[in-house]
C-alpha positions in Angstrom: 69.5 -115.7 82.3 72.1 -116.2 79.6 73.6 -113.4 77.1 71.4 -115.2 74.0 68.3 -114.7 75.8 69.1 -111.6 77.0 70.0 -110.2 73.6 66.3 -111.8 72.6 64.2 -110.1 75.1 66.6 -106.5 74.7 66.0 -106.9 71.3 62.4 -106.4 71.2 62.9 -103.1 73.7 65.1 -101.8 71.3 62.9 -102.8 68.4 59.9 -100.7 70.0 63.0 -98.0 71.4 64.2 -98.1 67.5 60.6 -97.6 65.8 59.9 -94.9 68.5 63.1 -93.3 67.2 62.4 -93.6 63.8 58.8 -91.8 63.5 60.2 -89.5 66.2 63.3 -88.4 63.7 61.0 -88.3 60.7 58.7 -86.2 62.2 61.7 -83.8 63.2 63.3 -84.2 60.0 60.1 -82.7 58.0 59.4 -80.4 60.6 62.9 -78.9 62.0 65.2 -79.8 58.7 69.0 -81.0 59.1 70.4 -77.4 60.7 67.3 -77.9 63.0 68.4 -81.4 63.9 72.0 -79.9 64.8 70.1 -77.7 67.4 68.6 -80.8 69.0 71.9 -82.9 69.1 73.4 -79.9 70.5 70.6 -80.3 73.3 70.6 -83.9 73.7 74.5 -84.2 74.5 74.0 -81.0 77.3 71.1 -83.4 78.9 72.7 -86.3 78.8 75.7 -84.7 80.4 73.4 -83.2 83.1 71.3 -85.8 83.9 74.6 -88.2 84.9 75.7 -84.9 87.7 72.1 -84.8 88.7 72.4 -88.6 90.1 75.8 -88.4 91.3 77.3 -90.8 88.1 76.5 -93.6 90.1 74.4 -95.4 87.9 76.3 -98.7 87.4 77.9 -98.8 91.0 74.0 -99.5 91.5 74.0 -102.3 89.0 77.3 -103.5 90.0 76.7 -104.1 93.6 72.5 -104.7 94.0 73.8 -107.8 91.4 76.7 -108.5 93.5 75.1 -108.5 97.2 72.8 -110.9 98.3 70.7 -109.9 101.3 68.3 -107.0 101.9 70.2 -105.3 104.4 73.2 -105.0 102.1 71.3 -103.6 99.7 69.0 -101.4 101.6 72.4 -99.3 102.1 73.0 -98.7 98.4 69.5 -98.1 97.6 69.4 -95.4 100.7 72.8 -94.1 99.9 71.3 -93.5 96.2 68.6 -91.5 97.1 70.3 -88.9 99.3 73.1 -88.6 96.5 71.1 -88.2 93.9 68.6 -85.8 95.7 71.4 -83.7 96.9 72.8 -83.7 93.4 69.6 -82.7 91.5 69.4 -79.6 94.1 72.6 -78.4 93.0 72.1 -79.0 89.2 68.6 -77.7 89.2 69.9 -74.3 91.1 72.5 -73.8 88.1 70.6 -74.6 85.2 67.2 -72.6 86.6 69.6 -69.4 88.0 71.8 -69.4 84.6 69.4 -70.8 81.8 69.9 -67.7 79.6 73.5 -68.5 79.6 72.8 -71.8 78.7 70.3 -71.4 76.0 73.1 -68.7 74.5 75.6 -71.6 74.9 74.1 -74.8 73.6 70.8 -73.1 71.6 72.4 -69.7 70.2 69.2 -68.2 70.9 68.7 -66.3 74.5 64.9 -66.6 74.0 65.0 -70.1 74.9 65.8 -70.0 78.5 62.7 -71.3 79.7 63.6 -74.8 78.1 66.5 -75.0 81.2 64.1 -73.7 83.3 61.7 -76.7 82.6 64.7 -78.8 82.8 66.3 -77.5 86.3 62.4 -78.3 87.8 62.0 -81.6 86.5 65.7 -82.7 86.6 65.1 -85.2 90.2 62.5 -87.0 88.5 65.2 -88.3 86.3 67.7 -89.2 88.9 64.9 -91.0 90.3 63.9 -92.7 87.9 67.5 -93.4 86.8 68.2 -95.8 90.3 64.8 -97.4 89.9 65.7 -98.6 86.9 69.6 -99.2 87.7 68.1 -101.4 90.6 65.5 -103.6 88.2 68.8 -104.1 86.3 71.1 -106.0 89.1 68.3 -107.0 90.4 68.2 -109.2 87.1 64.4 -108.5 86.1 64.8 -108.1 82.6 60.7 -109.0 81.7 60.3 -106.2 83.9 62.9 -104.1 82.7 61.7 -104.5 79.2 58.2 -104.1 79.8 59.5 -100.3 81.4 61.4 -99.9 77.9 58.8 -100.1 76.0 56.8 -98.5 78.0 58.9 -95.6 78.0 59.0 -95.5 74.1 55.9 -95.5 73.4 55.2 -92.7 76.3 58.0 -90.9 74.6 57.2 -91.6 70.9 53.7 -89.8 71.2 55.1 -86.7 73.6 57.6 -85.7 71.8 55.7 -86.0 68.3 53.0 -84.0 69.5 55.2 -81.7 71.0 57.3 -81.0 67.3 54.3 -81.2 65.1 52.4 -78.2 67.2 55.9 -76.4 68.6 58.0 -77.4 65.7 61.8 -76.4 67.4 60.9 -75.4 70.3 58.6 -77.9 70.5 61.2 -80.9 70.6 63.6 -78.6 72.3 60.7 -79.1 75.5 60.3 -82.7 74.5 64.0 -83.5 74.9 64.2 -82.2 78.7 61.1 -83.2 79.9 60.4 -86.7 78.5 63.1 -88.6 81.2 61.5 -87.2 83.8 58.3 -88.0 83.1 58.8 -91.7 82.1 59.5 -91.8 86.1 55.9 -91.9 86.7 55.8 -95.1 83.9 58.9 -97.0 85.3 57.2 -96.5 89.2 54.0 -97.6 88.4 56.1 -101.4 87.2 58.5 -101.4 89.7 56.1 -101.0 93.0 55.1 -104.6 92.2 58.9 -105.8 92.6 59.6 -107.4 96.0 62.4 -105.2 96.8 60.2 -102.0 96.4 59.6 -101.0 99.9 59.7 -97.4 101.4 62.0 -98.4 104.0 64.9 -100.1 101.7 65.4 -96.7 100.8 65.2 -94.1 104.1 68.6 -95.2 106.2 70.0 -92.4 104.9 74.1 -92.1 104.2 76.3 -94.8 104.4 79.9 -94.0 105.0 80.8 -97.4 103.1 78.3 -97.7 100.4 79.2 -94.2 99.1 82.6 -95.1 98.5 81.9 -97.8 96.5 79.3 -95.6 94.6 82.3 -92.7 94.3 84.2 -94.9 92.2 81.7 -95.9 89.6 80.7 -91.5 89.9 84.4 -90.9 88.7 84.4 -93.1 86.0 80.9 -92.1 85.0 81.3 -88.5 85.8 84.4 -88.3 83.4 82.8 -90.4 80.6 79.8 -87.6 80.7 82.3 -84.9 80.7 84.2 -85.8 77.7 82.0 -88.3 75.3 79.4 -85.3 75.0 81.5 -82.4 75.4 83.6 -83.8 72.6 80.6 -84.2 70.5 79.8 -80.7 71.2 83.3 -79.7 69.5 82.9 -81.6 67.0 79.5 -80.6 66.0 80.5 -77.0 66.6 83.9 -77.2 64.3 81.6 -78.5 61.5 78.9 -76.1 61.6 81.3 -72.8 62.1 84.1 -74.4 59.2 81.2 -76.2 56.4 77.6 -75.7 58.0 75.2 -76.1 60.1 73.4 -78.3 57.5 76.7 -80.7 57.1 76.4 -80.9 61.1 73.2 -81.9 60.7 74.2 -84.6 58.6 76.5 -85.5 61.3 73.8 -85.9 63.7 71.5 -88.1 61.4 74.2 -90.3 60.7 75.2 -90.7 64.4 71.5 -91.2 65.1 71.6 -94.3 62.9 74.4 -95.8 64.3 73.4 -95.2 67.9 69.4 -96.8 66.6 70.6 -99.7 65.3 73.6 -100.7 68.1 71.1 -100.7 70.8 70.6 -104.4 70.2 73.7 -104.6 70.8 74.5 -101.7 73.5 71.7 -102.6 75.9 72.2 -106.5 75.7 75.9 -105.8 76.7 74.0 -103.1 79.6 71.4 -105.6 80.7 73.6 -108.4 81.0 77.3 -107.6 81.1 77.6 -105.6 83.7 75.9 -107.5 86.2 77.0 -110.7 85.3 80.9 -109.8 85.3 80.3 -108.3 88.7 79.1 -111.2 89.9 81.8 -113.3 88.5 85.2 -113.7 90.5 87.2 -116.9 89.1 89.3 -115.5 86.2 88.8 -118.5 83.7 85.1 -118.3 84.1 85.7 -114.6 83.7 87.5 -114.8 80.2 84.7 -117.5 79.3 82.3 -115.0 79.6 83.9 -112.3 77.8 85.3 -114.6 74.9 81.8 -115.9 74.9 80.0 -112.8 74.4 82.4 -112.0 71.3 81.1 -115.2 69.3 77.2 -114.2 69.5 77.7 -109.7 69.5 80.5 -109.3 66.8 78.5 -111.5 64.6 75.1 -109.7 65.0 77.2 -106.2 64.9 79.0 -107.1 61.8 75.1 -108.4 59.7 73.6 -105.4 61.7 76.3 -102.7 59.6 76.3 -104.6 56.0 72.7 -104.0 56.0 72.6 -100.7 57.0 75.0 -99.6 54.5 73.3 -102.2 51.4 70.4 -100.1 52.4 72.0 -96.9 53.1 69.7 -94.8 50.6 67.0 -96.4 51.4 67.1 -95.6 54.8 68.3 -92.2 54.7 64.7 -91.2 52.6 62.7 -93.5 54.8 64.2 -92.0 58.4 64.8 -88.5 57.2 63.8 -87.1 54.1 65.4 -86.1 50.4 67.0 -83.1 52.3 69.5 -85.5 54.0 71.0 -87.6 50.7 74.4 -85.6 50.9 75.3 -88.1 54.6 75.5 -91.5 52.2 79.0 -90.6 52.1 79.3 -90.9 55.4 78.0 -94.7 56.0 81.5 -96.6 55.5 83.8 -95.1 57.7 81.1 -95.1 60.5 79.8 -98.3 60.2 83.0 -99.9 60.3 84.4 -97.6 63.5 80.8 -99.3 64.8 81.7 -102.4 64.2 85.5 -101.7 66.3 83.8 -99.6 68.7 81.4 -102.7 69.8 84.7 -104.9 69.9 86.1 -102.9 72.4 83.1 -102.2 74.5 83.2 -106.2 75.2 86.2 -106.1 76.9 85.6 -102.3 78.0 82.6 -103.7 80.0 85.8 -105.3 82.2 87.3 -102.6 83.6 83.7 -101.0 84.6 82.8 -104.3 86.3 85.8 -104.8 88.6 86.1 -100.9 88.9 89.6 -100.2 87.5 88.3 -96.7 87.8 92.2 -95.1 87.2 92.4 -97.1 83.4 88.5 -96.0 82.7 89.3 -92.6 83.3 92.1 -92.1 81.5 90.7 -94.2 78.5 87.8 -91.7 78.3 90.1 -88.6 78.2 92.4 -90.1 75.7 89.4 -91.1 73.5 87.7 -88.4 73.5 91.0 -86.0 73.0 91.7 -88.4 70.5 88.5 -87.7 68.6 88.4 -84.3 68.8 92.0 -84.2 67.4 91.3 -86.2 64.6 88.3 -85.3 63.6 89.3 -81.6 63.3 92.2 -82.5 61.2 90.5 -85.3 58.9 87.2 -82.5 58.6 89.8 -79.8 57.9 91.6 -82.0 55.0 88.4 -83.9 53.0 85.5 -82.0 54.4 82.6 -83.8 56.2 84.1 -87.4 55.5 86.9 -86.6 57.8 85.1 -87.2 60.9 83.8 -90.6 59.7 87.4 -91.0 59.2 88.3 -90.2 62.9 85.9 -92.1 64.5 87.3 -95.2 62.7 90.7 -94.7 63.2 89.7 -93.5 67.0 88.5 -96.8 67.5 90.8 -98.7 65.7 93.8 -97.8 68.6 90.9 -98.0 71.4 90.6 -101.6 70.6 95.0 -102.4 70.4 94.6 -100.6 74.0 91.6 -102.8 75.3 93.4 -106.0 74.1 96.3 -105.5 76.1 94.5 -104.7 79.2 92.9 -107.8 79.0 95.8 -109.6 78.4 97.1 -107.7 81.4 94.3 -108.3 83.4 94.6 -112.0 83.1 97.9 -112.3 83.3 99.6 -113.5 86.7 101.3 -110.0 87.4 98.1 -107.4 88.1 97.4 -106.5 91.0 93.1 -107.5 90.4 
């Protein structure tokens, strides 16, 4: 399937993953208000953290090599290898967040009445990682029909859980909603996948193989240090603003980052869907570059429409996804939307180095940018306020891109060692 129709079929996920989103964040947004929001981003950056350590961070090693090998048995080893990692790994994060959830809920909530929320969370936590390799597996194994229908499923299962949730629980309410919903969809993405031909029991109860999980360790380094800096950095961030302006202004923060994160999916999960695999698959250089040069003249064109509109619109959509309360974030549309537009650039490329696991230049990317963030958005929000961090992300993604362009100059060049 090529990128254009891949980007077609994504795009109608993410249109039902992106209305979902919306009534979901207006509902919160009446219910919960912008410091309330704050409380929720605070949450949704700990789970998605917790949910990549309880499956190991092997996520796209799955995608990577179930597109890359061609027969059954090859296969059965990463799917069987996936299993016992990511059980093992759910019974060591469940045990943490269950034995220490007032901790947690003093950490990330600020409240210690909410412990229950992690306990929830540490029970339901392997139903994630499940449903995580299930769908990892749909992905290389190229069903995207199938791997829509799952998304939308999913959305729609989440869009009327976690409403209900917030409109009867208000906080707490979408606090419960945000650690249980994942886990959940499992039951939704197994009840599509047992009609795939490579679902069967036995493809995944061979237990550990020595090989397969040291080509799954690789893509769990680069993941596990992506998941321990993006969100953890976000988490500094959000925390700076709310201690130096307020927790309002970091609720701002968090609607404004919601935007950009609703509206990239089109782009995001094409890149997912398709990239990954397809680059994997690939090992002649100039079809390589093809591929990647290709994909710049159809995303960067769609990314660059996508952000003009959002910001022509910017008020507009601020009162239609949130509410008056929220008007003070139109300042921060320009400076985001732009770093969006260089952050999607460099993803194109950065899809390179996760595909032909350069695992040492992921990593250390991922610290530097998220150091790099946290650095500047401190200083920018310390020197013009709340701006500053739309600031940071720009210019963070602005010397991310000079970086990506001279790996893949490096890459294809006749001196690398790839």
């Amino acid at each position: 399937m090529t990128l254009a129709k891949t980007t077609i079929l994504t795009a109608i996920a993410t249109f039902f993953k992106i209305l979902s989103g919306f009534v979901i964040n207006k509902v919160a947004a009446i219910y919960i208000g912008p410091s309330g929001l704050a409380i929720v981003g605070q949450l949704q950056n700990f789970v998605r953290m917790i949910t990549v350590f309880s499956n190991g961070g092997i996520t796209q090693g799955i995608v990577k090599y179930t597109a890359e090998y061609q027969t059954i048995s090859e296969k059965r080893k990463i799917f069987s290898t996936s299993i016992v990692v990511s059980l093992l790994c759910s019974l060591i994060v469940s045990s943490i967040l269950i034995f220490f959830s007032d901790y947690w809920s003093t950490l990330i909530l600020k409240d210690l009445t909410d412990g229950g929320v992690f306990v929830v969370f540490g029970a339901t936590v392997f139903l994630f990682a499940l449903n995580t390799i299930l769908v990892s597996i749909l992905n290389g194994q190229g069903e995207i029909l199938r791997y829509i229908y799952v998304n939308i499923s999913a959305s729609v299962f989440s869009l009327f859980l976690t409403s209900f949730l917030i409109i009867n629980f208000s906080l707490l309410g979408a606090l419960y909603a945000i650690v249980v919903n994942q886990s959940l969809v499992f039951f939704v993405t197994l009840f599509f996948v047992v009609r795939s031909h490579w679902f069967n029991i036995n493809n995944f109860t061979n237990g550990l193989d020595t090989k397969s999980l040291n080509q799954l360790g690789k893509f769990s380094a680069m993941a596990l240090v992506s998941i321990a800096t993006v969100p953890i950095s976000h988490l500094i961030i959000r925390n700076y603003i709310g201690e130096n302006l307020s927790w309002d202004d970091a609720g701002y923060w968090q609607g404004m980052w919601y935007i950009s994160t609703m509206y990239l999916l089109v782009v995001t999960t094409s890149l997912g869907v398709y990239f990954l695999p397809k680059l994997s698959e690939i090992q002649d250089k100039l079809e390589l570059k093809k591929e990647i040069l290709s994909g710049y003249k159809l995303i960067m064109p769609v990314s660059i429409l996508m952000a003009l509109c959002i910001y022509i619109f910017k008020e507009d959509i601020i009162l239609i996804a949130f509410s008056s309360q929220f008007t003070p974030m139109v300042e921060l549309f320009l400076w985001q939307l732009v770093g969006d537009v260089i952050k999607v650039a460099s993803w194109i490329i950065g899809y390179l180095t996760i595909a032909k696991s350069m695992t040492k230049i992921y990593i250390g990317l991922e610290i530097f940018g998220s150091l790099s963030f946290v650095g500047l958005s401190i200083y920018f929000v310390s020197e013009y306020g709340l701006i500053g961090v739309t600031y940071a992300f720009a210019i963070n993604y602005i010397i991310y891109f000079f970086i990506m362009i001279f790996i893949f100059k490096w890459y294809f060049s006749s001196k690398n060692p790839f």
